[in-house]
PATI-528482 format. One record per residue (C-alpha): residue number from 0; x, y, z. Coordinates in steps of 0.2 Angstrom, whole numbers, plus 2048, in hexadecimal, padded with zeros to 3 digits. Layout:
+------+-----+-----+-----+
| resi |   x |   y |   z |
+------+-----+-----+-----+
|  NUM |   X |   Y |   Z |
...
+------+-----+-----+-----+
END
This chain:
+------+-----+-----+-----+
| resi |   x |   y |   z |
+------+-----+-----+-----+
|    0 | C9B | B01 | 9B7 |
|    1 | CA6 | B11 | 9B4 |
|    2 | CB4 | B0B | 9BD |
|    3 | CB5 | AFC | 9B7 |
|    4 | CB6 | B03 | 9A6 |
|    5 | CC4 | B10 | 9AD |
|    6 | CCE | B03 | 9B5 |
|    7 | CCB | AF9 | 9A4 |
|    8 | CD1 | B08 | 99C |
|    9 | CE0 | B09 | 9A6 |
|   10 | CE6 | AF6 | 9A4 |
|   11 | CE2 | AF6 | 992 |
|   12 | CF0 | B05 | 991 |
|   13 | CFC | AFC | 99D |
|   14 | CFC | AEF | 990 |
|   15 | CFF | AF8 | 982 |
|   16 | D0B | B05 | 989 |
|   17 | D1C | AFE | 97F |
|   18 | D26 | B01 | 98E |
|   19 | D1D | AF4 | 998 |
|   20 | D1D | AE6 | 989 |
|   21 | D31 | AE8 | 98A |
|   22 | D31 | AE6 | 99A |
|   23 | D24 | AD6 | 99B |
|   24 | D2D | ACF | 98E |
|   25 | D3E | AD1 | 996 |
|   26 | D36 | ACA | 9A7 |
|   27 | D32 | ABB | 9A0 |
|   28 | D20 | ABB | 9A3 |
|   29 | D18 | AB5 | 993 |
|   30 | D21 | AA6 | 993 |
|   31 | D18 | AA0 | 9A4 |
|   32 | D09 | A9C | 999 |
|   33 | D15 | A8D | 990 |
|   34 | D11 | A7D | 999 |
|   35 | D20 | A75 | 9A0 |
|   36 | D18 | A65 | 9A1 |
|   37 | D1B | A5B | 992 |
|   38 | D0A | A52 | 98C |
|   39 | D06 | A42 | 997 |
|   40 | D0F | A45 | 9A4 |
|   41 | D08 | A4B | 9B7 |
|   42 | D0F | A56 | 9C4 |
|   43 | D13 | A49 | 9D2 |
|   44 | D14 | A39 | 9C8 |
|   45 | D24 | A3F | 9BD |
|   46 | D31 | A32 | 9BC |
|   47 | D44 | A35 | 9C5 |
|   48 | D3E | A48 | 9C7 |
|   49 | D3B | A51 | 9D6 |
|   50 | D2E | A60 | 9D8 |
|   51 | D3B | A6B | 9DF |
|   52 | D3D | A7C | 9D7 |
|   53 | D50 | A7C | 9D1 |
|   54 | D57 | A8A | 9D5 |
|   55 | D4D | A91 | 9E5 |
|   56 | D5E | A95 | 9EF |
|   57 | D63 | A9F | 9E3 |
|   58 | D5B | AB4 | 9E3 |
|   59 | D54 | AB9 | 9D7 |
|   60 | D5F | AC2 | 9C9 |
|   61 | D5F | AD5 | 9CF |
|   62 | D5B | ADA | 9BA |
|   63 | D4C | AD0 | 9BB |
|   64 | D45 | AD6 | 9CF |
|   65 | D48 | AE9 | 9C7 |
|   66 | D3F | AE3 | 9B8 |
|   67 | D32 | ADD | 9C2 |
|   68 | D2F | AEA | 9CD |
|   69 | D2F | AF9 | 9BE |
|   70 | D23 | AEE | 9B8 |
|   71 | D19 | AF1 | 9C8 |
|   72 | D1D | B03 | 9C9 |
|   73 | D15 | B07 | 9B9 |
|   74 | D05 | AFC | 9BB |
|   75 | D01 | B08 | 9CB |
|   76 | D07 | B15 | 9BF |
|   77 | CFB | B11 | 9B2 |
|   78 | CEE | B0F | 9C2 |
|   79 | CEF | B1F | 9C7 |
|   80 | CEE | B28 | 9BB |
+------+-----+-----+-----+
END
């Protein structure tokens, strides 16, 4: 039970650190919880659409992979400390 209130610990301060909101925020991150559905319609059955992701060819930004990755960084930061 200790280290899971530790570790609780440790991710309730990797979510307040203000660094780490800037950078969630700048990833893009919060808006994956916005439905990208509209209301009714089903994945599969949407009219003239297909469901291939736009844009897979293209890498992704190197702003956002660095983002991404500091992100990463400070979580194990915030781990192991």
């Amino acid at each position: 039970m200790e280290m899971y209130i530790q570790l609780a610990d440790k991710a309730r301060a990797f979510r307040a650190d203000p660094e780490v909101r800037e950078a969630l925020e700048r990833s893009g991150v919060y808006g994956l919880s916005e439905p990208t559905l509209a209301e009714g319609e089903v994945p599969g059955r949407l009219p003239g659409r297909s469901l291939r992701v736009r844009g897979t060819s293209t890498p992704t930004p190197r702003p956002l992979a660095t983002t991404i990755t500091w992100i990463s960084t400070k979580a194990v930061q915030h781990l192991i400390s």
